[in-house]
N, C-alpha and C positions, 0 to 999 in steps of 0.2 A: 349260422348266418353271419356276413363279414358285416363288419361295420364300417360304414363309409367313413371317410376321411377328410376332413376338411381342410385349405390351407389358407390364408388370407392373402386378402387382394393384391398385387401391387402398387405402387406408388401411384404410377401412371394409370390405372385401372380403380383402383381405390376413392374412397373418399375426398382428399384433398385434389386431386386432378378435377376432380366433377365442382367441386368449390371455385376451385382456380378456371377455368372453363366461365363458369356463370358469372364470376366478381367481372372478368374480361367483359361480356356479354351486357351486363347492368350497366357497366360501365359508360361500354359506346352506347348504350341506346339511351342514358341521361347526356351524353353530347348531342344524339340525334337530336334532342329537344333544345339544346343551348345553343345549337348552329344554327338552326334556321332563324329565332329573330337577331343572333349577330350577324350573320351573312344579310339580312335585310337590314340593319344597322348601317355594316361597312357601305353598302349600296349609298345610303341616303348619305351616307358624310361625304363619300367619294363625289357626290354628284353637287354637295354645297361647297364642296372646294372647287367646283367648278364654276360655281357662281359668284364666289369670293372674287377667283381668279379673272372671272371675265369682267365684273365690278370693276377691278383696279386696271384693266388694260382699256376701257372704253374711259376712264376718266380723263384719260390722253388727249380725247379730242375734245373736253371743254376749254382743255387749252390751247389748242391749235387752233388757226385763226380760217375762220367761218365753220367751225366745228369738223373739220376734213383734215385726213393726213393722205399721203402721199402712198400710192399702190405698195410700195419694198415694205414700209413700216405698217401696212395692215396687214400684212402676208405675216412680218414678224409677231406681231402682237398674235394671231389669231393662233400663230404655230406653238405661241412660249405659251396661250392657254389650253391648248389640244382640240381647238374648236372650228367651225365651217363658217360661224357666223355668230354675233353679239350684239345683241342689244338690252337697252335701257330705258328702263320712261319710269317719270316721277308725276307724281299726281300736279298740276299746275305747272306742266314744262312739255318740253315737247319730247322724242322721240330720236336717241341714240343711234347709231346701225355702223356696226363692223361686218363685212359680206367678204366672203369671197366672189369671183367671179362668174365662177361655173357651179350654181349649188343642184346639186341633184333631188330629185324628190324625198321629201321625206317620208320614212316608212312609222314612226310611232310615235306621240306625244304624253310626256309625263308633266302633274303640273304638282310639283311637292306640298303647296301646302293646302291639299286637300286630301292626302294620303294616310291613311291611317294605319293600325299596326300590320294587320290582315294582308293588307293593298302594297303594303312593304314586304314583306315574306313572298305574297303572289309574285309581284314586280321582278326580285330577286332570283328566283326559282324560272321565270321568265326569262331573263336574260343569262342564267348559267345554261339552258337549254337551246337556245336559241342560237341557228346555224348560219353562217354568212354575216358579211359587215353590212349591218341594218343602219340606217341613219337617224337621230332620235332626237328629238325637238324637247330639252327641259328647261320649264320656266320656275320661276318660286321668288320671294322675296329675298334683296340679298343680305347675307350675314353680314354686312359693311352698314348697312342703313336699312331698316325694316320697310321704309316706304317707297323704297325703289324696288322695283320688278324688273327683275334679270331676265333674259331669254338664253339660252343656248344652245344651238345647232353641233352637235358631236357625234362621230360616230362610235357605236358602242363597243367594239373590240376593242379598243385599251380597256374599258369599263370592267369585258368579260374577261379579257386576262389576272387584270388586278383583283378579282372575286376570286378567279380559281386559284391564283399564291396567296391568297388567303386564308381558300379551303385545301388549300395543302400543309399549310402552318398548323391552323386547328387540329385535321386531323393526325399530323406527327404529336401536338400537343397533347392530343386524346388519346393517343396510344400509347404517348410516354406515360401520362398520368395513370392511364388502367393498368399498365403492365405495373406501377410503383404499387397504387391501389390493390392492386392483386398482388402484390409477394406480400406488400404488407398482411393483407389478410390471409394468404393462407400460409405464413408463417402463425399468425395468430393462432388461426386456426388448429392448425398441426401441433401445437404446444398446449392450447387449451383444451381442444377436444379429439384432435384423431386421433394423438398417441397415446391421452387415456384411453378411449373405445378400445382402439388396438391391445393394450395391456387388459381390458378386460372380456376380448374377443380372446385372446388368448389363455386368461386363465380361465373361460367357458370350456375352452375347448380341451385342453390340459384336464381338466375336472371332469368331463364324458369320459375321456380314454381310460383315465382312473383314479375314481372318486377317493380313493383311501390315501392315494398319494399327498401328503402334507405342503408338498412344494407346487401342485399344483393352485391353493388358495390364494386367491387376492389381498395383496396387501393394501386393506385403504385407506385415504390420502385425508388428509386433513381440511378438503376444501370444502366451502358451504355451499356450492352451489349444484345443480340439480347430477352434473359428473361425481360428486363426491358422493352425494347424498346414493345415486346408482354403484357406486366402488362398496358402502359400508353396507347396505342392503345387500349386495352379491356377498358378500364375504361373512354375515350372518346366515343368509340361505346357503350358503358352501359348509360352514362349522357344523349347522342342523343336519344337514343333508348327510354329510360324513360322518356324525356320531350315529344318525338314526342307521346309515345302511351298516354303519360297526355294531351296532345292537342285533341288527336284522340275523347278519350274519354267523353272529355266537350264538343265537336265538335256535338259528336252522342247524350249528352243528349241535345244539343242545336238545334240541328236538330229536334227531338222529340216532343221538347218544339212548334218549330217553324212549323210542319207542324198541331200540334193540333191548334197552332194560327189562321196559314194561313187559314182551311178544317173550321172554325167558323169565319173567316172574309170573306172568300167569300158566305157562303151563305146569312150575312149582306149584302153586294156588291148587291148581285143579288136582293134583295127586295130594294135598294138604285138604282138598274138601272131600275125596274119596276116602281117605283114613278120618277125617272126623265122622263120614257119614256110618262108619263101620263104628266108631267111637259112641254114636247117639243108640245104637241098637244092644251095647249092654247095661246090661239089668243091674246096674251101681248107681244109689242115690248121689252120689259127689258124681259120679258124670254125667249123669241126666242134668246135674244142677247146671254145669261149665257148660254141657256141649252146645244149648243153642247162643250161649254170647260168642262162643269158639265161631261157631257156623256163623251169623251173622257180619263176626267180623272177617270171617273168608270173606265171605260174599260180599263186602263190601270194597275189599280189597281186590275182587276180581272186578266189582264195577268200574272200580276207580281205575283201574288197567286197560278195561273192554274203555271208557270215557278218551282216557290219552294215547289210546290207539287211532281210535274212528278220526280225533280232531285232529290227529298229526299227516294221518296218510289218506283222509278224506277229499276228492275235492273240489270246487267252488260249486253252491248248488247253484242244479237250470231245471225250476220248475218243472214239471209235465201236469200242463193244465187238463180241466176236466169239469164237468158241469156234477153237484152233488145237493145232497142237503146239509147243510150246516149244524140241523139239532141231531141229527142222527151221530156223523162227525163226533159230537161233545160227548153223547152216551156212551161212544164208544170209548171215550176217553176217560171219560169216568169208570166205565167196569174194568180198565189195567187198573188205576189207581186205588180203586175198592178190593183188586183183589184178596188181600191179604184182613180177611175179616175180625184178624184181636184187632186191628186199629180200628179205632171209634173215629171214625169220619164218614161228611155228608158231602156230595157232590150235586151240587143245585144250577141244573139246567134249566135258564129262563130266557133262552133264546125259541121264537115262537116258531110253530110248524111251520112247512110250505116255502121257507127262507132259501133258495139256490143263491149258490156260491161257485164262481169257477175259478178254479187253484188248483195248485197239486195238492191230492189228499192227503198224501200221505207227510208231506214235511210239513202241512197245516195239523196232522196230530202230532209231529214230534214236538212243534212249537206247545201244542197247549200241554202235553204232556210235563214237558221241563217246568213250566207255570205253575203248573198243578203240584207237581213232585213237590218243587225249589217250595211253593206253599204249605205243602204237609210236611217235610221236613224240618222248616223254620219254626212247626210250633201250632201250625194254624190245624182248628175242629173244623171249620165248613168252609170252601169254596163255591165261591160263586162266578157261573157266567154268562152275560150279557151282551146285548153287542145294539147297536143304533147303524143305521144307514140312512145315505144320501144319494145326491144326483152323482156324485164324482166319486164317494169313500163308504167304505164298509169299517164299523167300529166295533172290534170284542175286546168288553172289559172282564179282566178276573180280578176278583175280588175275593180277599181271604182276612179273616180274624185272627189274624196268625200277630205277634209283637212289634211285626215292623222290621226295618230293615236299621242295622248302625252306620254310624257313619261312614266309617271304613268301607265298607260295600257301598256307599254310594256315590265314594270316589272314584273307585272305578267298576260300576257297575255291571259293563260288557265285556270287562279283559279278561280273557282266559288267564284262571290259574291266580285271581286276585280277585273276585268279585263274591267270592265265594263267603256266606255270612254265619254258616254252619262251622265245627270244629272236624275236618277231616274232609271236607268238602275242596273240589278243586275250580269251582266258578263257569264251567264247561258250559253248564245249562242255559244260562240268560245267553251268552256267547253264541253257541250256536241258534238257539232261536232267532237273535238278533241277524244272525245271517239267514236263515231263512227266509225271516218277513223281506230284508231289503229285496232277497232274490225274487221276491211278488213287487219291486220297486214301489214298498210298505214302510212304514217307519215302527218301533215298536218303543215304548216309550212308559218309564213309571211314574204316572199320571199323581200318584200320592202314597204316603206312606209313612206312620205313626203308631203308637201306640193300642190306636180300635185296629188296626188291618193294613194292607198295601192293597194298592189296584194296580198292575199293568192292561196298556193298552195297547192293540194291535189297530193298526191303520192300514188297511189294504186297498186300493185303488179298483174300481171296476173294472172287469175286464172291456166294455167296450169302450169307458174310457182311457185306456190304457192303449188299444190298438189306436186311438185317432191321436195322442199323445206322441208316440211310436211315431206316426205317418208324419205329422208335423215336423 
């Protein structure tokens, strides 16, 4: 099977492009929100300078005599304010009036100071859309004296010119400032976090292709923040990872090693118990005496052989279920263990009739078997076994009077080849059982263990709740 290949992104495709893109993006759309009430802003001051303006051009005629000027100098004044027409009136006076001659209808009236922020924004957005020279009637109090009231007749095309080089300023300014905005951050950016990621996309990818490679580990950085704190955690999970698959792998050629050993010592063995067995059949008190410690310790040496065979080239178990009885199951586990009738042992089945159970039968005896043995072995007269059930779990406890287990073994209780609490013993038994039960997705578990006895317990799961577990 190939194994696919990964490359990272580029520049343009990569992270920082996608950064740069959005910084762009956030950018203009918090100017979208500053243009519109400065665009209604520049409106209202453009249109009070026009009030100013027409203010100071009509105060002409308090000085000109019966308050009239002369047609060339109304045409002047009206042209230097941008306006069709102006007038004035003050509370207790009368009424101002610069006109042109020919005014044409007016198309819209604005009166400033009843305009709020809203009605500003509206107005503006109004008159940047707005097609054709419209003629527009604005009155308000003037900036020169609050209690005089300006009128202004102007048409609003200079209005809408002077709005769009406006929004033409803003938006060069919006785009200078985001384009700055943006290199600044994704310089930031690209310093602070892409070309870490990158250095540790990298040394991910380096470390799949080949984990034992030392130069593929990440060197990590001294920084406290949530990049650094991800560089020293990878480069922890990279140290473990590489020693445990270097363990794995001396493990597998020692295993290799050890079952070519084992598969040529026992066939030694077996021609070593066929000369003993010829050995126990002469009529010599000295050999009667030796031969059965001789024979036992074949036999023990051919189990310990037949044990690091099955666990080396054994493999993963998959149940094959089946509906049984469970006390029968024990009995039967009890007469291997009984067979050998010098040992003075009791095997006490108190699991009740009638109890079905569906599991594979046969690796539910190899588990209680190893139980039983690893119990009579250790020391223990009688085992016992029990078991409780629920809506979800089936519970068998074994119980034995046997010394207990030392500490040693209960550091590593399920490791092959180290749990073993006996002298001569290789720890195979709790091991595999422990794979059995998980393979009923069971836990197996030593519930206690002292001086009166040990108990292990088995937890097996129902089989039908195990199938709606499964479904979920």
């Amino acid at each position: 099977m190939k194994t696919k290949r990964y490359k990272l992104p580029s520049l343009l495709r990569g992270l920082s492009a996608r950064l740069l893109i959005l910084t762009i993006f956030f950018v203009m759309l918090s100017e979208v929100f500053i243009y519109a009430p400065s665009i209604g802003r520049f409106r209202l001051t453009y249109l009070q300078e026009k009030l100013s303006a027409a203010h100071l051009a009509i105060l002409t005629l308090e000085a000109a005599p019966d308050f009239m000027v002369g047609p060339d100098l109304q045409r002047e004044l009206l042209s230097h304010v941008g306006a069709r027409s102006i007038a004035l009136s003050k509370p207790g006076a009368g009424k101002l009036m610069l006109m042109d001659s020919q005014l044409p209808p007016i198309d819209d009236s604005y009166d400033l100071s009843s305009q709020g922020f809203f009605m500003l924004i509206r107005d503006a957005f109004m008159v940047l859309t707005s097609e054709g020279d419209r003629l527009i009637r604005v009155m308000g109090s003037s900036p020169k004296d609050r209690d005089a009231i300006v009128e202004v007749v102007m048409h609003q095309t200079p209005l809408r010119e002077a709005m769009l080089g406006f929004s033409q300023r803003i938006l060069a300014l919006s785009l200078i400032i985001s384009l700055i905005t943006a290199a600044l951050v994704y310089l930031s950016l690209q310093l602070l976090m892409v070309m870490p990621m990158r250095r540790i996309t990298e040394s991910m990818i380096a470390f799949r292709r080949d984990p034992e490679d030392g130069h593929s580990l990440i060197r990590a950085s001294d920084r406290s923040d949530e990049v650094g704190l991800a560089q020293r955690e990878l480069a922890r999970m990279q140290e473990v990872l590489r020693d445990t698959l270097t363990q794995k792998t001396r493990l597998a050629a020692l295993g290799t090693a050890v079952s070519k050993i084992t598969h040529d010592l026992r066939n030694i063995l077996a021609t070593a118990r066929l000369v003993s067995d010829r050995l126990a059949d002469i009529d010599d008190p000295a050999v009667k005496r030796v031969a059965p410690t001789l024979l036992s310790a074949i036999d023990r040496a051919v189990n310990l052989c037949l044990q690091t065979l099955d666990y080396t080239t054994e493999k993963p178990p998959r149940p094959q279920f089946e509906d049984f009885p469970l006390r029968g199951l024990i009995d039967e586990v009890g007469q291997g263990l009984l067979a050998d009738e010098t040992q003075h042992r009791i095997w006490n089945n108190e699991v009740p009739e009638g109890l079905e159970l569906e599991a594979d039968r046969e690796q539910l005896y190899r588990v209680l078997h190893n139980l039983g043995n690893n119990a009579f072995e250790a020391g223990a007269g009688v085992v016992t076994v029990r078991c409780e059930s629920s809506d979800r779990r089936l519970s068998i406890d074994v119980v034995d009077d046997g010394p207990g287990l030392p500490p040693r073994a209960l550091e590593n209780i399920f490791k092959p080849f180290e749990s073993s609490a006996r002298r001569g013993g290789v720890g195979l038994g709790l091991c595999i059982a422990n794979d059995l039960v998980r393979a009923h997705g069971g836990r197996l578990a030593l519930a206690s263990t002292g001086a009166e006895g040990s108990r292990f317990r088995i937890e097996i799961p129902l089989r039908e709740v195990q199938r709606k577990e499964n479904a979920a």
